[in-house]
Structure formats: C-alpha cells, structure tokens
N, C-alpha and C positions, 0 to 999 in steps of 0.2 A: 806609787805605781804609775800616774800619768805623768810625771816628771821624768821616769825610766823609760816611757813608752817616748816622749818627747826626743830624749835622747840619744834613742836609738834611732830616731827619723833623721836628727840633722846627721850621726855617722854616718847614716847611708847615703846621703846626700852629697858628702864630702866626699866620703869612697869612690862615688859616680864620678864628681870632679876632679881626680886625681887621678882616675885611670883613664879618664880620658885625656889629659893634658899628657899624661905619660906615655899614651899611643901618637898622639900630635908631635911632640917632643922625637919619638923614635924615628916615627916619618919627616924629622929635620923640620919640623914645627911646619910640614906643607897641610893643608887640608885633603882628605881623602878624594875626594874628587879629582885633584891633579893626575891623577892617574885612569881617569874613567873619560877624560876627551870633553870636561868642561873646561871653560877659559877660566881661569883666574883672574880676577879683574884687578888692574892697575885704579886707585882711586884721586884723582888728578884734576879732580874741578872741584870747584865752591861754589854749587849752585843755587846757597840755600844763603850766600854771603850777607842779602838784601835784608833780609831777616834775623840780622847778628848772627847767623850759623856759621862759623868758619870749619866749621869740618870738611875733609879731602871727601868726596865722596865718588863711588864707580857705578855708572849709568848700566839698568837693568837690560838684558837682551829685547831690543825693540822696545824700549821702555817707553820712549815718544810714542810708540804706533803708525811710525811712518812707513811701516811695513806691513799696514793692516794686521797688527800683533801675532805676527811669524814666530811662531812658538810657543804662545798661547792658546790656552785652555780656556773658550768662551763658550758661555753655555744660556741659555733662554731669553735671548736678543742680545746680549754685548756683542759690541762691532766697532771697529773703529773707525772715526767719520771726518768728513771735513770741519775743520777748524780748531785749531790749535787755541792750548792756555795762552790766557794775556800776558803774560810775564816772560816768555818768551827765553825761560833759564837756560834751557839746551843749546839751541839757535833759532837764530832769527828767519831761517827759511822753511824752519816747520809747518806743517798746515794741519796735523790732523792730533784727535784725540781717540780717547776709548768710552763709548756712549754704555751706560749699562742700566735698561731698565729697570722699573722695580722688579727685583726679584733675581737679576742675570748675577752672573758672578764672571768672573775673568783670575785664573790661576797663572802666573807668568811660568817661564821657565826655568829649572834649575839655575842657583849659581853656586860656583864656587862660593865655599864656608870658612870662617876659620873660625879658633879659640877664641879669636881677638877681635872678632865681628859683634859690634854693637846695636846700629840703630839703622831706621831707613828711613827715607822720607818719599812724596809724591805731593802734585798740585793735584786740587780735588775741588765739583763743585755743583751744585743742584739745585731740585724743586726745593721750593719752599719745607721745613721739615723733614729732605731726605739726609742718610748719614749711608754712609761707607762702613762694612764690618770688615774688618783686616785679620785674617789667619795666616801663620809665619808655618809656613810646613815644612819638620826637617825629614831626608830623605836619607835612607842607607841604601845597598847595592840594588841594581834593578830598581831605582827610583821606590822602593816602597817607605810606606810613610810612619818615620819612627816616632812621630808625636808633634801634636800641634798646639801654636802657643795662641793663645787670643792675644791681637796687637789692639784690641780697642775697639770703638764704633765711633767712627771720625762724624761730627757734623759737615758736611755737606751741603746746607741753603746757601744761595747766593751765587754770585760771581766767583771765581777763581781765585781758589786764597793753598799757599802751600798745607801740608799735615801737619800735626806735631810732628816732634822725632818719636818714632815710634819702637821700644827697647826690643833688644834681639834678648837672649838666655845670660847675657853678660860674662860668657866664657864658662859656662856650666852647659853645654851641648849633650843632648842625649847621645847615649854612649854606640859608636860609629854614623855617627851625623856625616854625611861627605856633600847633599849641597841642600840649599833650603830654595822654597819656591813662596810667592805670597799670593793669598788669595783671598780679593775687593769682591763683595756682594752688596749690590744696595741695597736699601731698607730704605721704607717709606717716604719712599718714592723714586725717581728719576735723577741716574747722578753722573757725573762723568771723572772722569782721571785723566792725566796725563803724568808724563815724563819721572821716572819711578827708578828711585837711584837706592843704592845700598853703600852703608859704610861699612866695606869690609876690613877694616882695620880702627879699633877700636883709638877714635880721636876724639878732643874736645866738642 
C-alpha cells in the first residue's frame, strides 16, 4: 500500500512536469512572462569566473543596488548604502551595497523564468555568526505567489565572499510559473549582499 501511495506521488509529479514543458513548448519554449512587460534577460557574463564558475549568468534588476534597489521590496531597515563588495565582479565604478539588519529582508524584483532556469548566485557578507535565508518565489499572473522554494541559509561572517550556486526547481516549475523573485532575510545578525545574478538558462 505505501509503495502504491509512493507511486502515485512521483506520477503526479511527472504529470506536473510534462504539462508544463508542454505549455512552455506551445508558447515556442518563451517563459510566460515575455508577454507581461518583463525583460528577459540576455545572460552574458561570467562573474562568478574567479571562483571556477564559468556559467553565463544575467545580472538581477538593480542587482548591484546602485539604484538604492529600485524595485525592491525592503522591509525592517534594509537600505542600500555606501560601499561596494571587494571583488568588484559587476564593475569597477560600483560604490554601493544592500545593508540588512537583523531581521530586514529585501524581495528583488520579478524576472523573467524559463524551464531551463537553473541556479543564482550573489556576494554576501556579516557579523560574526550572521547567515542569509534565501526564498526563490515563483509568481503567476498579477504577480501572486505560486510557491516557494527554500534556497538555503547562506553563512554570512566575515568579509565578502560570493554564495554557493544556489538550485532553481531544475525545470520542474510550478505549473504557470511566469517570473520568480528572491527573497534574502538576515538571521543572526547583521548581513549585507551585493550584485545578485541569475542563470536563466540552465549551464554548467
């Protein structure tokens, strides 16, 4: 009986992945958002190169914060302040980051999604003992929230060091996914972020 019940879980699972590939497929394999007036990003750098990462990867809206995160969602002191990560991956005439209290969180902005959308990355870096909690939120029409995936709780002490790659759903998208947003909450303690890329096309 639990070996039947087992198995009707993975069908349903594959079900899920098949009708969504076959609506992505329809719409000429574009993500649903191409149609709702977000950018689909081009992914054309290797920022993460220094660190053996050669993945293409396409840089989040205001992902640096050199725009005092212009389309972020900051909530119980995140701000973004002066001084830029040391590593300087985006450009060299950056100045600012995204400061976030304990307790702040900071939501970026939609981006285009696709099937083929893998992993993200960002610099990150804090108090002694703080981490970073990362939620990947995928979005259907009207931006509401079709499910959220936990990306981990990144440590955070120290100086400026990039994230891991942190995984998307690996082409298993809740079914009418059209853009995904991510959302950094500190924990114990004081943390900051900078320059916050996504690989929208699944690469090595």
């Amino acid at each position: 009986m639990a070996s039947n019940r087992f198995f009707r879980r993975v069908r349903a699972v594959v079900v899920l992945g098949f009708v969504g590939g076959t609506i992505a497929m329809a719409m000429g394999a574009a993500p649903a958002s191409a149609g709702l007036g977000l950018a689909c990003p081009s992914a054309t750098s290797s920022p993460f190169e220094g660190w053996k990462d050669y993945a293409n990867y396409a840089f989040a809206p205001d992902g640096g914060f050199e725009s005092g995160g212009s389309g972020w969602t900051l909530s119980n002191g995140a701000r973004a302040v002066y001084g830029n990560e040391s590593f300087y991956v985006h450009g060299s005439s950056d100045k600012t980051s995204l400061s976030l209290p304990a307790g702040a969180s900071a939501t970026s902005p939609g981006m285009c999604i696709s099937l083929l959308s893998s992993k993200m990355r960002f610099l990150v870096k804090g108090d002694s003992g703080s981490s970073v909690k990362v939620q990947i939120l995928y979005r259907g029409l009207l931006s509401s929230v079709l499910g959220i995936l936990d990306g981990g709780t990144i440590s955070a002490g120290g100086s400026w060091k990039p994230s891991p790659q942190i995984g998307m759903l690996g082409g298993v998208l809740p079914l009418l996914t059209s853009s995904v947003s991510f959302r950094f909450t500190a924990v114990g303690g004081a943390a900051g972020i900078d320059d916050v890329y996504l690989d929208p096309m699944k690469s090595s």
